[in-house]
Rosetta silent file (secondary structure, phi, psi, omega in degrees, C-alpha in Angstrom):
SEQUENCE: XXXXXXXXXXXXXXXXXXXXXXXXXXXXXXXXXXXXXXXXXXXXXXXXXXXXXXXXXXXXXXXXXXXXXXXXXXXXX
SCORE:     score description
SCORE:     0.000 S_00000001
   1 L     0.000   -6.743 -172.255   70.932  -10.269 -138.135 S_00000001
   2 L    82.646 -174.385  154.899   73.634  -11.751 -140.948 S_00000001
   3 L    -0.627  113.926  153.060   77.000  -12.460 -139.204 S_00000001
   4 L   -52.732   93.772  147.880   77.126  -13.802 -135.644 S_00000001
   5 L     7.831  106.747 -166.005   77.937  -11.747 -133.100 S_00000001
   6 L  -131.124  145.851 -161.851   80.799  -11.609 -130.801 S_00000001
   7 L   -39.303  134.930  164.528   82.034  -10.316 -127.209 S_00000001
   8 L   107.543  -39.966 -177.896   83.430   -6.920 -127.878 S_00000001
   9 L   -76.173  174.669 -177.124   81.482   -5.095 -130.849 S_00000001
  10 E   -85.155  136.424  162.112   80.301   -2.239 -131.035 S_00000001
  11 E  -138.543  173.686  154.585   76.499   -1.853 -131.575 S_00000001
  12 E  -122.253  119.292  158.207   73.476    0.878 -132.191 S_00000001
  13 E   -17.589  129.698 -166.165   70.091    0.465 -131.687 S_00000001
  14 L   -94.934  -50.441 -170.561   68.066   -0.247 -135.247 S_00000001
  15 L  -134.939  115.290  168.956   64.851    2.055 -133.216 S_00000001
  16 H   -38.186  -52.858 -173.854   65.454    4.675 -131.263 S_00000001
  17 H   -59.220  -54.614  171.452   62.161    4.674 -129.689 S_00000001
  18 H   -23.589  -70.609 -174.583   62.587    0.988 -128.898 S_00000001
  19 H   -53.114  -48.621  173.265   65.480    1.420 -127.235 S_00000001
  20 H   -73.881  -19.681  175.113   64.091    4.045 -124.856 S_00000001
  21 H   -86.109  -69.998 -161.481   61.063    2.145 -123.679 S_00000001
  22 L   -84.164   48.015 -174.485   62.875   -1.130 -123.277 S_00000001
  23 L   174.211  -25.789 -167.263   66.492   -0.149 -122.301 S_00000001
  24 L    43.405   30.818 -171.375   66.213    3.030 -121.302 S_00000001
  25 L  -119.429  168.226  159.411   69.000    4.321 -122.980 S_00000001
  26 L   -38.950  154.583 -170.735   69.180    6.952 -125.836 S_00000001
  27 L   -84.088   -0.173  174.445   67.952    6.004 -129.056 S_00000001
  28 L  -115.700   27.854 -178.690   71.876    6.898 -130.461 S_00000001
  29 L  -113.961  175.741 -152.508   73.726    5.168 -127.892 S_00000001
  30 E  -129.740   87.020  173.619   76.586    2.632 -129.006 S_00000001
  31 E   -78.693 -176.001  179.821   76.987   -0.017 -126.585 S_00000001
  32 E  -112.547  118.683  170.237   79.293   -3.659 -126.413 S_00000001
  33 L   -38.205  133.647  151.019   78.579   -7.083 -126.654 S_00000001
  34 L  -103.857  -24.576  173.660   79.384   -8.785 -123.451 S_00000001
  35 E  -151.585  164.102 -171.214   77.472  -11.967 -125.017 S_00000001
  36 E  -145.414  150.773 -166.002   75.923  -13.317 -127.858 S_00000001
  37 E  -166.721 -173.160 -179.516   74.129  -16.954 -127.512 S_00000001
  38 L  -131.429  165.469  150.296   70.159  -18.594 -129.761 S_00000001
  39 L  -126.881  125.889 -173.721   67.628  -19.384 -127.491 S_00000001
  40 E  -128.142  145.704  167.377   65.419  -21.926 -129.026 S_00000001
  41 E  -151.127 -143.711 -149.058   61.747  -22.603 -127.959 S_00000001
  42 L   -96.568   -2.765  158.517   59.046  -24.380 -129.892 S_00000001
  43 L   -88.712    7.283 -169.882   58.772  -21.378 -132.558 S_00000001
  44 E   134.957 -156.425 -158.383   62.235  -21.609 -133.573 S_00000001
  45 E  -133.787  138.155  170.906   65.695  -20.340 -133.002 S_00000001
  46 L  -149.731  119.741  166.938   66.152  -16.500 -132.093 S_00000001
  47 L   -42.342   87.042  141.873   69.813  -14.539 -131.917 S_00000001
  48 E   -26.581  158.335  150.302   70.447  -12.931 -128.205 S_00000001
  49 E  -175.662  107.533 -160.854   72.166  -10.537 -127.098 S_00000001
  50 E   -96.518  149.351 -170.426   73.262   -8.810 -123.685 S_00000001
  51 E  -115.402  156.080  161.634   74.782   -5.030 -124.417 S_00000001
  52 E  -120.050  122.603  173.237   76.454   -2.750 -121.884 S_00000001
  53 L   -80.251  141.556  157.752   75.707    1.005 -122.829 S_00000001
  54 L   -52.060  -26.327 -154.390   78.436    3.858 -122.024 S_00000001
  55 L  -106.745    4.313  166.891   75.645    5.261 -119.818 S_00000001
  56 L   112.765  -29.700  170.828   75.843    2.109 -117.684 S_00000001
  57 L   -68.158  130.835 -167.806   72.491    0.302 -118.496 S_00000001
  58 E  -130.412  151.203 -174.991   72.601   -3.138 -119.738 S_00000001
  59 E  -105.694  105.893  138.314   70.019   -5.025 -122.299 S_00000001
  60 L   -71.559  118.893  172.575   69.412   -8.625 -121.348 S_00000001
  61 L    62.214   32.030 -150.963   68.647  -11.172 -123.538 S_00000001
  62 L   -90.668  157.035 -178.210   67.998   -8.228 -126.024 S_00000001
  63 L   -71.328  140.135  166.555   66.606   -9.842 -129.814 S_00000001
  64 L   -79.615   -4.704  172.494   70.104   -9.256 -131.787 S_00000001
  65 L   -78.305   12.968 -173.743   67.832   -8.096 -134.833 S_00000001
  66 L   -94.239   -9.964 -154.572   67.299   -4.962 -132.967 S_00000001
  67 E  -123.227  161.431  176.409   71.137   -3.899 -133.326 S_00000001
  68 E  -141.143  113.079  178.336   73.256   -2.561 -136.210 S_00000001
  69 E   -45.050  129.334  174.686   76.891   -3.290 -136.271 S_00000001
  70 L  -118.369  154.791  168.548   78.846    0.114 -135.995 S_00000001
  71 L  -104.763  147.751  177.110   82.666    0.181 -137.180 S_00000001
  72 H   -20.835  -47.345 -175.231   85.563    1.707 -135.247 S_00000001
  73 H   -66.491  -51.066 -179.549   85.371    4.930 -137.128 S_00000001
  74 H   -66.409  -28.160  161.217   81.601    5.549 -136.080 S_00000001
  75 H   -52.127  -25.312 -168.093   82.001    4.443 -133.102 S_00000001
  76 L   -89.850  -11.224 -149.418   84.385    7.404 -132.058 S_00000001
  77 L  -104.778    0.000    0.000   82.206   10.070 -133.890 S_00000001
């Protein structure tokens, strides 16, 4: 994912579709960090991440390679 992750950003789904099977939120919507954390098992190390959506639906434990960092301005649009 680059850059760790921290309480508070903004994110977007990298696939829409994704996002609608497993989250059930639009494939645009811009949710928050509430946490960011690795989980390691015997394949490695893998970047977390739980999100709270605007539409109220929250992603547990979602892979953080799944998300794309939005900035203030995009966030608003």
């Amino acid at each position: 994912m680059g850059p760790k992750l921290h309480k508070g950003q903004r994110l977007r789904p990298l696939h829409p579709a994704f996002a609608q099977r497993e989250w059930g939120v639009a494939g645009d919507a811009i949710g928050t960090v509430l946490c960011s954390y690795s989980v390691r098992d015997s394949s490695g190390a893998s970047d977390r991440v739980d999100v709270r959506f605007a539409s109220g639906a929250t992603a547990w434990g979602a892979p953080a390679a799944e998300f794309a960092v939005i900035g203030e301005s995009q966030a608003a649009g």
